[in-house]
C-alpha positions, 0 to 999 in steps of 0.5 A: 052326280054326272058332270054337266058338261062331261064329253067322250071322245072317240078318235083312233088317233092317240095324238090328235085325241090328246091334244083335242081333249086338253083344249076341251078340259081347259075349256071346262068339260070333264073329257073321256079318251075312247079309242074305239067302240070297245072302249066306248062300251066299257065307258058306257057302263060307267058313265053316260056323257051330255057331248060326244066327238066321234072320229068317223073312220076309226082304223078299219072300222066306221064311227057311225055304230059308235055315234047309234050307241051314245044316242041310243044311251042318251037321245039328248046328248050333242054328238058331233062327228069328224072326218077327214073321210066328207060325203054327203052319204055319211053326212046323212047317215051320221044325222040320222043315227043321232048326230047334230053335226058333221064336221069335216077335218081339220075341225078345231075346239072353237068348230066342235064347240059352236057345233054343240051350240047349233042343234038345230038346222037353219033354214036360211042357208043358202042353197046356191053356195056349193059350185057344181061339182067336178067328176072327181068329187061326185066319184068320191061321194059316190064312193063313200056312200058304198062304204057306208052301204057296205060298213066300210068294207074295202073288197065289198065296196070296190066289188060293187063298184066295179073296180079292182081293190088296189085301185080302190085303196089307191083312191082312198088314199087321195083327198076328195077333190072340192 
């Protein structure tokens, strides 16, 4: 019988993983540690989760794959990706692809399991909240919607954004700017 509350975690970071997935056994969940979506599939032979966290840049490759994966497995499951990487162009498409929230790092047990909890939209949010942005956060997002066009290639990416690579790796570096 699959445990009512069983969890995978997808996150490339061994230590952050760890630590995310002792809060969350503590809490009651029976967690699986993937590191990638190789692993993912192998889990997924053997078990289908009801929740899912997945890290959105894992090493060189996109979460968002993973996140198509586990709602294709189990179109109820509570997936809930992380970043450290926030666009609105990878917010977009981690929701369409199956995700019910999109959490930018650093996120804790408490953020992820509230999360969980809110499924659905509120359309009471307010509209106003976000100031204006500056350049330097429209050219981030700008940015990471290529990426995400691109499937998080670097060449590709920085070719049809018209700059040399290095310049974009620099860039990538760099926190966004809110």
């Amino acid at each position: 019988m699959e445990h009512p509350r069983s969890l995978v975690i997808v996150e490339d970071d061994s230590t952050f993983g760890r630590t995310l997935q002792r809060s969350f056994e503590r809490r009651g969940y029976q967690v699986h540690l993937v590191s990638g979506p190789e692993d993912l599939g192998t889990l997924l032979e053997k078990t289908v989760p009801s929740f899912a966290v997945v890290d959105l840049k894992l090493k060189a490759a996109s979460g968002l794959p993973c996140v198509r994966t586990l709602h294709e497995r189990n179109p109820s499951m509570r997936i809930v990706v992380l970043t450290g990487f926030a666009s609105i162009a990878t917010a977009v498409e981690a929701i369409k692809l199956g995700a019910c929230h999109y959490l930018a790092k650093p996120s804790n047990t408490d953020d992820i399991e509230a999360a969980f909890n809110r499924a659905a939209g509120d359309p009471d949010v307010s509209v106003t909240s976000r100031p204006t942005a500056s350049i330097k956060t429209l050219e981030w997002e700008r940015i990471n919607e290529v990426l995400a066009e691109t499937g998080f290639n670097i060449s590709e990416t920085a070719r049809r954004l018209g700059m040399h690579r290095r310049t974009l790796a620099r860039k990538l570096e760099k926190r966004p700017i809110v």
